[in-house]
N, C-alpha and C positions, 0 to 999 in steps of 0.2 A: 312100736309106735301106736298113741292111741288115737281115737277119732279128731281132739283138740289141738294134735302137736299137728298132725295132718292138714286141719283146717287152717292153723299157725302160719306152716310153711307156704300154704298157696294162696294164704292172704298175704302173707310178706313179698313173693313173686308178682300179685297182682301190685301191689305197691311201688314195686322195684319197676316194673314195665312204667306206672302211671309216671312214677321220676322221672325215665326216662323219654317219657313224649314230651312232658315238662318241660324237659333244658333241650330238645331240639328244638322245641316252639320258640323260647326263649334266643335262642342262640340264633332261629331264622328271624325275630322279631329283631335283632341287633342287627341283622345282614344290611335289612331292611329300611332299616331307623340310620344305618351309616349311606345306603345308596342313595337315601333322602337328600341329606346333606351333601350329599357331593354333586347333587342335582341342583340343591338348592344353589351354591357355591357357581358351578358353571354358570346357570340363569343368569345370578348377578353379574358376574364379570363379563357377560352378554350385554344384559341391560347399560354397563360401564362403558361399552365400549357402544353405544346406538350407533354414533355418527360414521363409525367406518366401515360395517354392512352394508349392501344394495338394500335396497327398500324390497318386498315382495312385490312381485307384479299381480296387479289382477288375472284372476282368471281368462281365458276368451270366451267368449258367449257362442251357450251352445246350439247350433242351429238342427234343426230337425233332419232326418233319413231321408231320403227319398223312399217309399216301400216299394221292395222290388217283386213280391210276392202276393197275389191275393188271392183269398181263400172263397172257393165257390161254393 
């Protein structure tokens, strides 16, 4: 083997890795892009259905500590 077939191969491996971050990117981007929609999806038949959830309640209002500790 000479220096060029050399250079060849371990550019064609640096290549082979670069494909293959490519299609996992690709592949977690479809995960992604399908969990959307089925987000999206639930939301609306949420929205579809307002009137027969509880409303959320207000928070209660928050009253302060008493301090039980003071620093001398």
């Amino acid at each position: 083997m000479n220096v060029e077939e050399v250079a060849r191969e371990e550019k064609l491996a640096e290549l082979e890795i670069v494909r293959q971050s490519l299609e996992d990117k690709n592949r977690r981007i479809w995960e992604l892009a399908k969990r959307v929609e089925l987000l999206e999806e639930l939301l609306n038949r949420l929205a579809a259905q307002q009137g027969r959830l509880p409303q959320p309640q207000p928070l209660p209002a928050i009253r302060e500590v008493p301090k039980r500790w003071a620093v001398r």
